[in-house]
KEPA-306830 format. One line per 3 residues: for each residue x, y, z of N, C-alpha, C. Coordinates in steps of 0.05 Angstrom, whole numbers, plus 5000, padded with zeros to 4 digits. Last residue first. Example, Ala and Ser with C-alpha at 12.3 -4.5 7.8 and 13.67 -1.06 7.14 Angstrom:
<tordos>
5257 4955 5142 5273 4979 5143 5258 5001 5157  5264 4886 5156 5246 4910 5156 5264 4934 5156 $
</tordos>
This chain:
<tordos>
5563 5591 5065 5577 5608 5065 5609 5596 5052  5504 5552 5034 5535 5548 5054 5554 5576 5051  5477 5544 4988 5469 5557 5006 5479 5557 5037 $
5501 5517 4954 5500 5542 4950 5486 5563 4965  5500 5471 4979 5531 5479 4975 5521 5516 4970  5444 5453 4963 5458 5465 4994 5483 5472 4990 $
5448 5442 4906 5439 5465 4920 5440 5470 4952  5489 5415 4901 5489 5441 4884 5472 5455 4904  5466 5365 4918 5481 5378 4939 5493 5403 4935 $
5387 5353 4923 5413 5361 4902 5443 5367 4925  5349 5317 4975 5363 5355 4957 5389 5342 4948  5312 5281 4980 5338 5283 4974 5347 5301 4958 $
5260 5277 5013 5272 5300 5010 5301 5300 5000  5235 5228 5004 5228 5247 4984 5247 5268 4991  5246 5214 5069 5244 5193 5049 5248 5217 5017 $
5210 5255 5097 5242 5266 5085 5255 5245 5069  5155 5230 5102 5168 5253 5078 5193 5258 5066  5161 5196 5141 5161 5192 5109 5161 5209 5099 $
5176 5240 5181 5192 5216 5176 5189 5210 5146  5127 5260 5175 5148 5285 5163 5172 5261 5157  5065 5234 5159 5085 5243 5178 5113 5248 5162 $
5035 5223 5120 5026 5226 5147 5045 5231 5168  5036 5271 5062 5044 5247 5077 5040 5249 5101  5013 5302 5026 4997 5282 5043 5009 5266 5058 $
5027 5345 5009 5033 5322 4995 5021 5295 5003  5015 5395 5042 5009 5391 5010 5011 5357 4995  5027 5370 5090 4999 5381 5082 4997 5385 5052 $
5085 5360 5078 5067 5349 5086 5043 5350 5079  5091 5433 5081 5105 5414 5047 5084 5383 5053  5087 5443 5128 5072 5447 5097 5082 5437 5077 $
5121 5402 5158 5097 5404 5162 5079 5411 5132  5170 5426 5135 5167 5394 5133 5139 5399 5138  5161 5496 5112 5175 5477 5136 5165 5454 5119 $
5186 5519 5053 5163 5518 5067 5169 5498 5088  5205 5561 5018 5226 5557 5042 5197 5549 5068  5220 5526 4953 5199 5547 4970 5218 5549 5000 $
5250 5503 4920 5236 5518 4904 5232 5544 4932  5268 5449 4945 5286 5466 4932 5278 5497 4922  5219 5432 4964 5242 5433 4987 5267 5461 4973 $
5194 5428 4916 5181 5437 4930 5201 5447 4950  5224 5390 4895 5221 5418 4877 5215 5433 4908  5215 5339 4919 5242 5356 4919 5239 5380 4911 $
5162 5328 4902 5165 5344 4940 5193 5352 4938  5174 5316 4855 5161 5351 4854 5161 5349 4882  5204 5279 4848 5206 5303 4839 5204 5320 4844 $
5161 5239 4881 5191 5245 4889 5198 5275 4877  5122 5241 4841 5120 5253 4861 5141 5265 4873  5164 5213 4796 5146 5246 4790 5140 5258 4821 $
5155 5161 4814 5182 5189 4817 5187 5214 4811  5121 5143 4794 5116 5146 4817 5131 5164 4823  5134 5132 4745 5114 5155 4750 5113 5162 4776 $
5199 5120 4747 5179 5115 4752 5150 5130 4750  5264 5115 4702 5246 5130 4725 5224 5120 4722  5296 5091 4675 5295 5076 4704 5272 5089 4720 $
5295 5101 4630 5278 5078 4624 5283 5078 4660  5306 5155 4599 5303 5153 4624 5287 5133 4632  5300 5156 4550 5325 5152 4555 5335 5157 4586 $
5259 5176 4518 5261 5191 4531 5295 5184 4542  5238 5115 4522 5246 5123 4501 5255 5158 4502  5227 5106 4576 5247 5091 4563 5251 5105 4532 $
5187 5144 4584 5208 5141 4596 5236 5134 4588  5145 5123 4551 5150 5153 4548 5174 5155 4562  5136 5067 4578 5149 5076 4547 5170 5103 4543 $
5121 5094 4627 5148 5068 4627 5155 5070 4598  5069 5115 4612 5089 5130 4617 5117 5118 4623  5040 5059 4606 5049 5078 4583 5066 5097 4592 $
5052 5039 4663 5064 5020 4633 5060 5046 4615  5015 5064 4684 5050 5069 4697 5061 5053 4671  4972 5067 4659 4984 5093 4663 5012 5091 4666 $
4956 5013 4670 4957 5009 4648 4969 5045 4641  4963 5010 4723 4979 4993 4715 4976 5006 4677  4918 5046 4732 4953 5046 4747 4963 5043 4734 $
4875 5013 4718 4881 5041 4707 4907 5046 4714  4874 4964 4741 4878 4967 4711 4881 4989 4699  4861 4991 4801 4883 4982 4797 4900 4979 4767 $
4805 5007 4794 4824 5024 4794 4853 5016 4793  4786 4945 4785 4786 4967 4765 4813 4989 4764  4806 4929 4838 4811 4920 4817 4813 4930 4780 $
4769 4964 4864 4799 4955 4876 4813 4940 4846  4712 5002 4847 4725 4975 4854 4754 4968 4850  4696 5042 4836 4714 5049 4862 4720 5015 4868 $
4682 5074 4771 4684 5048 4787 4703 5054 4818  4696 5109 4733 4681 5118 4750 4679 5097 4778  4735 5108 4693 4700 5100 4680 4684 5106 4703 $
4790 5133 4675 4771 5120 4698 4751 5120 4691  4812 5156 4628 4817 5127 4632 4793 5113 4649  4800 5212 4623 4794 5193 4602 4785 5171 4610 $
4793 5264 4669 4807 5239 4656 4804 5223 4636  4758 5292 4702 4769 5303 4695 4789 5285 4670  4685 5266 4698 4705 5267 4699 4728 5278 4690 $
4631 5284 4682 4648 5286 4711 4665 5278 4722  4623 5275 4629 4624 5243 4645 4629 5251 4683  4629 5328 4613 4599 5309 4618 4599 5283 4638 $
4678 5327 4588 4675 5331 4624 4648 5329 4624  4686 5281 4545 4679 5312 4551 4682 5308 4581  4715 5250 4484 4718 5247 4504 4707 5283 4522 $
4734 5244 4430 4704 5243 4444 4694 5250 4468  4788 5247 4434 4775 5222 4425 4740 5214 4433  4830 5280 4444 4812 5269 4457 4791 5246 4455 $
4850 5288 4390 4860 5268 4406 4843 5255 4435  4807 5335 4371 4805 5296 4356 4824 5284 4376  4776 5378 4415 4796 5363 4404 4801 5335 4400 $
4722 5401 4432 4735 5377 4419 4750 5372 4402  4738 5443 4464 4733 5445 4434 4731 5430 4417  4741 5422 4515 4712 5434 4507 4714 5446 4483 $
4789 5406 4511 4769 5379 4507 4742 5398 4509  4827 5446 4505 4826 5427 4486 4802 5402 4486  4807 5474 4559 4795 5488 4526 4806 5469 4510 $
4823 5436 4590 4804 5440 4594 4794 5457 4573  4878 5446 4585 4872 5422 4577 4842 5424 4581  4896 5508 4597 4900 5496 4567 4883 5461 4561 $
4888 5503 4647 4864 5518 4639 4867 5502 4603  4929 5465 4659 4887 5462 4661 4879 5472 4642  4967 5499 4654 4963 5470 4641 4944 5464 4641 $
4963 5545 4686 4958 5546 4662 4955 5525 4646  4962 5513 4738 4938 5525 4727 4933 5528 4701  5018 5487 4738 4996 5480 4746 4966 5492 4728 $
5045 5552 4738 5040 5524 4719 5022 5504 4720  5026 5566 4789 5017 5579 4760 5017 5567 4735  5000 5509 4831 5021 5530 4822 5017 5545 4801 $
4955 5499 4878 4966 5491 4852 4990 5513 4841  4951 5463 4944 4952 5483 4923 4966 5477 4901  4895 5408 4958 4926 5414 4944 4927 5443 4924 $
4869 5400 5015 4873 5410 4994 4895 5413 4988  4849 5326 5033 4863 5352 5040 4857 5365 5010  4822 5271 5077 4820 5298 5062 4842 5310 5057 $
4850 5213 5092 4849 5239 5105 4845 5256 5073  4865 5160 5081 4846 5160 5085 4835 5186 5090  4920 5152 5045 4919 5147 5084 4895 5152 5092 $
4899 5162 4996 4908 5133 5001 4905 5131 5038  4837 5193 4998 4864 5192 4998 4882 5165 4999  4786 5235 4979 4792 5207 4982 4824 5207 4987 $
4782 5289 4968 4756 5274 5002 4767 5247 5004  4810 5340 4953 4817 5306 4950 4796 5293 4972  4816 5399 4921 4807 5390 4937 4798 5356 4930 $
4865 5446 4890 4844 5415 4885 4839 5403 4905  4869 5515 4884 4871 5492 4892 4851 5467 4887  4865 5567 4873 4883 5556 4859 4884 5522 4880 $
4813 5595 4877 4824 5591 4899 4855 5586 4901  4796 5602 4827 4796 5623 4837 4815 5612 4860  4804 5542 4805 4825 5561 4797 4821 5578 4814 $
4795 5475 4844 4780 5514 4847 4800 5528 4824  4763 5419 4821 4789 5443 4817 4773 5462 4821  4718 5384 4832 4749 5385 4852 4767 5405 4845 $
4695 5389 4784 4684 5397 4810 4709 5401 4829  4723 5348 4752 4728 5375 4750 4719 5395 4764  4747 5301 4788 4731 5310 4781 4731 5342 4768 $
4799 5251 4797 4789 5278 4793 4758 5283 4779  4832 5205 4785 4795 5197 4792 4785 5227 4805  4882 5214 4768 4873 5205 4748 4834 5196 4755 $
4899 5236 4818 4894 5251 4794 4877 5239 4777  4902 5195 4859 4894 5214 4867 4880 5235 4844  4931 5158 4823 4905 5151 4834 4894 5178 4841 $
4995 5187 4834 4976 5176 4804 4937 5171 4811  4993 5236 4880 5005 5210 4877 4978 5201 4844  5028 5303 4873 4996 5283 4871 5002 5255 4866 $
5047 5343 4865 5061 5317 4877 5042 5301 4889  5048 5380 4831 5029 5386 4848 5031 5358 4872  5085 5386 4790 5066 5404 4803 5057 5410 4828 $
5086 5340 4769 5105 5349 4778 5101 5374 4788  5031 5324 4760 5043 5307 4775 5071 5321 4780  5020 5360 4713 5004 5357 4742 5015 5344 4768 $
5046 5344 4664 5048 5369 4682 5043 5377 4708  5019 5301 4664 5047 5302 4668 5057 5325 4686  4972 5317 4650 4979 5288 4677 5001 5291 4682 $
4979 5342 4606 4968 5359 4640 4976 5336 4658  4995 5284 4575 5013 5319 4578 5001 5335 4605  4952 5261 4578 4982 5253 4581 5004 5273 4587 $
4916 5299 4548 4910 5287 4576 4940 5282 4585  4939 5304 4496 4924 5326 4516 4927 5322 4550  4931 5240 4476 4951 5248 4479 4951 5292 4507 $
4894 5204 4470 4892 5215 4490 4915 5234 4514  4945 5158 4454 4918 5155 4452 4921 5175 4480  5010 5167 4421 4987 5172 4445 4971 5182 4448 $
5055 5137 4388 5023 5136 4389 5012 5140 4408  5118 5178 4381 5096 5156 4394 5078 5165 4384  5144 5186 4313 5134 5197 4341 5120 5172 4351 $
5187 5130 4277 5172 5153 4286 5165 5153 4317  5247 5108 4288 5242 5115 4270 5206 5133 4265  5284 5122 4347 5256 5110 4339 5252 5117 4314 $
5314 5148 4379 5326 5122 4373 5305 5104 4353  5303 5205 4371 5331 5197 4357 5332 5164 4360  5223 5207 4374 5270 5210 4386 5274 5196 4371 $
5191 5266 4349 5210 5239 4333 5228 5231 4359  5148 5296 4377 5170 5297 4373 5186 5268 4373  5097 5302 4418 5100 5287 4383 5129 5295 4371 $
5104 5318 4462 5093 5342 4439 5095 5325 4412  5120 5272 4484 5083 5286 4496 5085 5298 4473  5170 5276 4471 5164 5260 4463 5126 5267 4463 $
5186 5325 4493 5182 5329 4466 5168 5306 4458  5186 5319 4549 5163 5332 4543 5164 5338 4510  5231 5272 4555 5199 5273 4559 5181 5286 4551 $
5271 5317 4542 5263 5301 4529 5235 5283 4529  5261 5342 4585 5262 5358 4557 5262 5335 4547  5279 5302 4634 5254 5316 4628 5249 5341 4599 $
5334 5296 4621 5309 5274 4608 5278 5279 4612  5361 5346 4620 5358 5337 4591 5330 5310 4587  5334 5368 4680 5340 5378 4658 5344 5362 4629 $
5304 5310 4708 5303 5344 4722 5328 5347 4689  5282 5276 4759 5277 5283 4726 5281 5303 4728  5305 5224 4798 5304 5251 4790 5302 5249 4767 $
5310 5172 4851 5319 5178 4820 5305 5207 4818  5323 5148 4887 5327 5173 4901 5328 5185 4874  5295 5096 4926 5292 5108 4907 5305 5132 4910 $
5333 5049 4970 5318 5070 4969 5318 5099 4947  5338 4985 4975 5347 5013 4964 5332 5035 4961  5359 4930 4999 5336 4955 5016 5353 4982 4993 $
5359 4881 4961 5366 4903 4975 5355 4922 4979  5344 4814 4975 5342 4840 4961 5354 4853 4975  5386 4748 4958 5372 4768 4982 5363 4792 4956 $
5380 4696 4912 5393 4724 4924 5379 4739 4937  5393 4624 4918 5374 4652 4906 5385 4672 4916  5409 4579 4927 5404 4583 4904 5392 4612 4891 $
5396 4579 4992 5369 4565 4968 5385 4558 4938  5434 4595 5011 5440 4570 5004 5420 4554 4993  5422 4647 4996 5447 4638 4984 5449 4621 4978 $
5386 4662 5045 5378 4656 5017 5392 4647 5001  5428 4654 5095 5401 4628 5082 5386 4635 5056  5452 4691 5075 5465 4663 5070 5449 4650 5072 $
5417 4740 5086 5430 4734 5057 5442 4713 5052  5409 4731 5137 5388 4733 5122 5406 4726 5089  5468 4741 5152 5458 4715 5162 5427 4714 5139 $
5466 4794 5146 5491 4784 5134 5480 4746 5124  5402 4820 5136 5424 4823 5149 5448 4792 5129  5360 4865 5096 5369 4839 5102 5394 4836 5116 $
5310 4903 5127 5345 4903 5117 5347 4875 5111  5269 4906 5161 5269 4891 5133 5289 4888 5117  5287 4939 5197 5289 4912 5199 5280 4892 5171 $
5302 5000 5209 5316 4973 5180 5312 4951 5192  5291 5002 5275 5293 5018 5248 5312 4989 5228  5254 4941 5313 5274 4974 5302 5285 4976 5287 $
5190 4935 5331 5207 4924 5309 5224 4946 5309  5148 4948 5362 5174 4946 5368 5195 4937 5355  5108 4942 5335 5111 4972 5344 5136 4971 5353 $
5090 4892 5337 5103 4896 5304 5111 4931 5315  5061 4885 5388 5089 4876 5383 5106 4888 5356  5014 4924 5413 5018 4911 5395 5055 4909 5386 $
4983 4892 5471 5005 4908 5464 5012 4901 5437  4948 4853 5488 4944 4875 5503 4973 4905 5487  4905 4815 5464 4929 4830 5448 4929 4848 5465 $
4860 4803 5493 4885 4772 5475 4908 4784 5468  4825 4831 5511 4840 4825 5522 4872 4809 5513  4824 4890 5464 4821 4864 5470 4843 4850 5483 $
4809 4953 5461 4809 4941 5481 4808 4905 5494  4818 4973 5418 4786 4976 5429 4786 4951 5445  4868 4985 5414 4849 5012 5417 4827 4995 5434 $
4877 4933 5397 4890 4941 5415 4880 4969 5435  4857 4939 5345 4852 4920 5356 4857 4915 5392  4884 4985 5323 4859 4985 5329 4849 4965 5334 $
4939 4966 5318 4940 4983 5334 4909 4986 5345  4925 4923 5281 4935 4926 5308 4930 4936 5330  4925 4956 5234 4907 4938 5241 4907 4924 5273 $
4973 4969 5233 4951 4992 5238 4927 4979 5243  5009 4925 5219 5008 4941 5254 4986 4957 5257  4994 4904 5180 4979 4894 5193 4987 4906 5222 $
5005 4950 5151 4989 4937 5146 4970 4925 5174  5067 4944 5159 5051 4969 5156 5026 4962 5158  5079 4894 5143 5086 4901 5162 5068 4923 5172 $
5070 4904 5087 5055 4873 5101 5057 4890 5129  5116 4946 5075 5079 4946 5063 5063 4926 5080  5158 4915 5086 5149 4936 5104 5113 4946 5109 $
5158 4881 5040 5166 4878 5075 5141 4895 5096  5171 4912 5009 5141 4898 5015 5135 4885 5035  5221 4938 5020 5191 4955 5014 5168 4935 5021 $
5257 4891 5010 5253 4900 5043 5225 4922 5036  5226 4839 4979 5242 4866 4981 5228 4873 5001  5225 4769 4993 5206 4792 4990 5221 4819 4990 $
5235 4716 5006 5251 4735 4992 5240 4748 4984  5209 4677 5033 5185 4681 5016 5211 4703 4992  5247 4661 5076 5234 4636 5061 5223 4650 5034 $
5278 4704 5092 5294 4675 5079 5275 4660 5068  5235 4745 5091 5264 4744 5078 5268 4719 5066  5191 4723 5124 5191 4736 5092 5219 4736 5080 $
5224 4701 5161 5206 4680 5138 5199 4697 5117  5230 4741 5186 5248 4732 5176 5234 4708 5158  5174 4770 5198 5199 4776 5188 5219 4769 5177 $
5162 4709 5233 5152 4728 5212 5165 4750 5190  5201 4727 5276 5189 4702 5263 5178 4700 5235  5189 4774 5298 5213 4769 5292 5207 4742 5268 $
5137 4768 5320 5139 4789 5297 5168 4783 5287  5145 4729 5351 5122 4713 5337 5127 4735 5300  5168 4749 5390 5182 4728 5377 5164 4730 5356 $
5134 4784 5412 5156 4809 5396 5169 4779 5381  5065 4762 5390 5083 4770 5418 5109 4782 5400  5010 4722 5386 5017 4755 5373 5039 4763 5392 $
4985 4689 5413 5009 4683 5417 5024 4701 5396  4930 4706 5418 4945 4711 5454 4978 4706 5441  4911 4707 5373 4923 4736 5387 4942 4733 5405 $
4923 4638 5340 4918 4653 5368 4933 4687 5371  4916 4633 5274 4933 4638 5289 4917 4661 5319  4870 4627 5241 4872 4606 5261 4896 4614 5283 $
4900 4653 5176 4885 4637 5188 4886 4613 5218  4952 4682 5158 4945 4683 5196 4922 4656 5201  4942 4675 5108 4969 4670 5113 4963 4670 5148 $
4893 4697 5109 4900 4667 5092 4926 4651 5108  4902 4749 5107 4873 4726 5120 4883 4715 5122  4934 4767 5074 4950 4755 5099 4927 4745 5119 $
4907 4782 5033 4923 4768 5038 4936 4757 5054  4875 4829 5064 4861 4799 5052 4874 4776 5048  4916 4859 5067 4907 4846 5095 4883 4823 5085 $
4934 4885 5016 4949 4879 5034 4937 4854 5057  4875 4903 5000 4887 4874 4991 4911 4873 5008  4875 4944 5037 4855 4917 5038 4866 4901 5029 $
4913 4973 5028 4916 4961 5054 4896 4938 5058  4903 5002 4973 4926 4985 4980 4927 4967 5000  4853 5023 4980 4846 4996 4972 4881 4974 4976 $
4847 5051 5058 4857 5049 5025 4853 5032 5013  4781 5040 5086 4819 5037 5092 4829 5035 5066  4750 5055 5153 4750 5054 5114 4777 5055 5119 $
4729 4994 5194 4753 5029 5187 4747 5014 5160  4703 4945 5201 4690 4974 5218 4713 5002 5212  4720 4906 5175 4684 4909 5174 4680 4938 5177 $
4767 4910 5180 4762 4908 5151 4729 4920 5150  4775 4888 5228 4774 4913 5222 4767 4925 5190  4746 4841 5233 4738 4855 5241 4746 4895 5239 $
4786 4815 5197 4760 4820 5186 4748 4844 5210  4835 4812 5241 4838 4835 5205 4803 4831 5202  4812 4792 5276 4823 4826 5285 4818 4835 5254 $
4815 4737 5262 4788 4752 5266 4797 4782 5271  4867 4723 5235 4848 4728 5227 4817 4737 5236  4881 4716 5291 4881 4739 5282 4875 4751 5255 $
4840 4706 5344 4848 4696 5328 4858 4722 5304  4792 4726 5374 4813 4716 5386 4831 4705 5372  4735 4757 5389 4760 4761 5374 4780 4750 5381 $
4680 4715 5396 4705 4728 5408 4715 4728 5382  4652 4663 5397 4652 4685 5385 4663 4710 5385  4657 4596 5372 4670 4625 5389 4662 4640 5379 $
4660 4552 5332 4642 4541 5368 4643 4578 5384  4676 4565 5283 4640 4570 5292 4632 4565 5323  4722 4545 5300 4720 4577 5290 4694 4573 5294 $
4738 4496 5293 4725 4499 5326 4715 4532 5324  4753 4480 5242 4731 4464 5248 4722 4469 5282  4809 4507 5247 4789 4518 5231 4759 4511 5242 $
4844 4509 5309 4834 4502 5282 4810 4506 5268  4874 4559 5327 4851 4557 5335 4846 4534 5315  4946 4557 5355 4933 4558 5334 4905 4548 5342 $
4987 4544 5391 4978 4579 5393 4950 4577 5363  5010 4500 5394 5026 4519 5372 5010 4552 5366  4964 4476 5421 4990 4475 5433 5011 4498 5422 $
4929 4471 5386 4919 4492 5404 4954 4494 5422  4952 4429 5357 4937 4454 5343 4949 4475 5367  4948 4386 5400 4972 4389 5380 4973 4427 5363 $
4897 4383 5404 4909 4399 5433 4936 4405 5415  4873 4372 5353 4860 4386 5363 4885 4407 5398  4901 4312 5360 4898 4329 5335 4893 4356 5348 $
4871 4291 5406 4903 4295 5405 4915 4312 5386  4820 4297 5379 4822 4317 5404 4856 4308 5413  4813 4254 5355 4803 4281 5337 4817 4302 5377 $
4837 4206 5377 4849 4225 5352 4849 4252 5349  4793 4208 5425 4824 4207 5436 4843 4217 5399  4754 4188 5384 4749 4224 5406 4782 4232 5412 $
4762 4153 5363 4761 4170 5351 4764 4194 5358  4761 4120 5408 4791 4107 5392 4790 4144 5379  4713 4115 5428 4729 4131 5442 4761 4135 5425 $
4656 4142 5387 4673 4118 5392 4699 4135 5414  4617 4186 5384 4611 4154 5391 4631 4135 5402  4638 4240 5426 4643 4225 5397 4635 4196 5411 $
4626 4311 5431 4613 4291 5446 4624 4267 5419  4662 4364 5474 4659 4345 5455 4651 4326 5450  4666 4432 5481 4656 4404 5498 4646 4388 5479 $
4710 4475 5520 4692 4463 5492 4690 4434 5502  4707 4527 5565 4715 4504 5561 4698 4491 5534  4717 4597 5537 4698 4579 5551 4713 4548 5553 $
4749 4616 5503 4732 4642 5518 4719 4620 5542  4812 4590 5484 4785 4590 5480 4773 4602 5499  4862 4619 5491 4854 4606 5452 4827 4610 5462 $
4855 4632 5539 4862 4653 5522 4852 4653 5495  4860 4578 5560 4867 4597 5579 4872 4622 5556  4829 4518 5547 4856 4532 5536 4855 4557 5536 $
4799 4453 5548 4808 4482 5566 4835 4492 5557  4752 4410 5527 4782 4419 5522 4779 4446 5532  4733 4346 5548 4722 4370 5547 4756 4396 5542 $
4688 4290 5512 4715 4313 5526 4709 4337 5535  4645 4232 5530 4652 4271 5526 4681 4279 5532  4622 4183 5483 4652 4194 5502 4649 4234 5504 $
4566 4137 5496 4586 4162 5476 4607 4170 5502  4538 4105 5534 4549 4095 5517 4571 4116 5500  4494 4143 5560 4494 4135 5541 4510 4116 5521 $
4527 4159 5606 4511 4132 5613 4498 4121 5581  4597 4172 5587 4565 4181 5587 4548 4151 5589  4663 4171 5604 4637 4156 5591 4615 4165 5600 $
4699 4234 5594 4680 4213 5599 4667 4198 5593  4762 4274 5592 4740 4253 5584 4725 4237 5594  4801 4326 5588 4784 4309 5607 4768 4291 5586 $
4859 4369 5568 4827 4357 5563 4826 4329 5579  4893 4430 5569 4889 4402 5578 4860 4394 5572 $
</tordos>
């Protein structure tokens, strides 16, 4: 609610009270009264829909808005570069939106505007979702009054699913829902032999010659490495050669996507692919292309940069050349990313190591998202059925 006065000066004061949006009463001083009664019907209209407007953000200094939770956490936790741009983006998209009106409708709400309005796959769904609960959750940690509970914690299992009703309001755009699918692809006997002839310069059958790969040595341990050692792409490709123990057989990571250290053991394969790619670039070998571990780096591509954008042109420009090596290989659906998948299945199939160590090797923060990766063959539980 807001009050007004005439001041013996001739000017009009308001004064606007809003039990959460604002820390204090605000107090408005306008020449004319026609203008004060606009700018402050405008203004309660705002504050009515839970929203701070932009032009009162300098009067507060509170966290009370939820674009102020994401900067403030942005300021005070290191946080993958995935989850920054995740939550830079949704600055924009929260700007002005009241904490106090952060509630389980507000997460429902949201949710479904990504579906029916924005048609986002249920993964990126989830990625936004993910995002901004952890951001949440430490908003919530350090004790602000406006968010006493974080709501996106109560979202239940498949809600990014699209439901029956989600798929007819996209229908009647003209457009098609997505589907929650969950990767379960594999490289594993003719299209991984074929992959690794194409690495060895081997003609395929649908191409009149071998590929051209620049930094061809490298492409090959990356390969090898990644089904190895179920190293997500980033993780490998900003190695140091400091980071590999052989005596120990392991690669020690200080950076991670979930933010946590770990060591990754390596396997005999593993090793011997080093050791082989580490005497092709200290004999300089011409594919290498000049290229030494002087730079302290184990890689070619990375130049060393920890800017979000850089390391991103490296991904993109790794996951597109191995998308060739794929497609021409005759496995155009697999991913690099499905290399990891690969090798935590190897791992399930290979060793008799609990969810926990298999975890600790792969980094995932919990065993839930792990078993995501655990889609065993059914050859091989059948054969391990009486």
């Amino acid at each position: 609610m807001s009050t007004k006065r005439l001041r013996p000066s001739g000017t009009w004061e308001y004064t606007i009270r809003r039990k959460g949006l604002l820390p204090k009463p605000l107090s408005l001083t306008f020449e004319n009264e026609d203008e004060g009664d606009a700018y402050v019907r405008r203004i309660e209209q705002l504050l009515d829909a839970g929203i701070l407007p932009e032009d009162l953000v300098a009067r507060r200094g509170s966290v009370v808005t939820v674009d102020d939770a994401i900067r403030a956490y942005l300021g005070k936790v290191a946080l993958p570069a995935s989850d920054v741009s995740l939550l830079n983006t949704l600055l924009e998209r929260w700007k002005g939106q009241s904490l106090t009106s952060v509630n389980y409708d507000w997460t429902e709400r949201w949710v479904t505007a990504m579906k029916r309005r924005d048609v986002m796959a249920p993964s990126t769904i989830r990625h936004y979702v993910g995002a901004l609960a952890r951001c949440f959750d430490w908003t919530v940690k350090s004790g602000n009054p406006s968010l006493p509970i974080n709501p996106l914690r109560l979202l239940p299992k498949r809600y990014a699913t699209y439901t029956d009703e989600d798929s007819a309001a996209v229908k009647s755009q003209g457009r098609e829902g997505k589907e929650d699918i969950e990767r379960d692809q594999r490289l594993y006997g003719d299209p991984e032999q074929a992959v690794r002839a194409i690495l060895a310069k081997v003609k395929p059958e649908n191409r009149q010659r071998a590929f051209e790969l620049q930094y061809r040595p490298a492409l090959v341990f990356l390969f090898e490495l990644a089904l190895e050692s179920a190293m997500r792409l980033r993780e490998m490709y900003t190695l140091s050669p400091q980071q590999v123990d052989i005596e120990r057989r392991t690669v020690f990571l200080d950076k991670t996507k979930n933010g946590s250290k770990r060591q990754v053991p390596l396997t005999t394969v593993a090793i011997a692919a080093y050791q082989k790619y580490v005497e092709l670039v200290k004999a300089g070998d011409e594919e290498m292309e000049g290229f030494a571990f002087d730079s302290d780096r184990l890689f070619p591509w990375w130049d060393g940069s920890r800017d979000a954008k850089a390391l991103a042109k490296v991904t993109v420009l790794l996951s597109a050349q191995f998308g060739r090596i794929f497609d021409g290989a005759g496995c155009g659906e697999v991913t690099f990313h499905d290399l990891r998948h690969e090798a935590t299945s190897r791992l399930y199939e290979k060793t008799s190591l609990s969810d926990v160590e298999i975890a600790k090797i792969t980094g995932h923060s919990s065993t839930k998202l792990l078993m995501r990766y655990a889609n065993l063959r059914g050859s091989n539980l059948a054969a391990r059925l009486w």
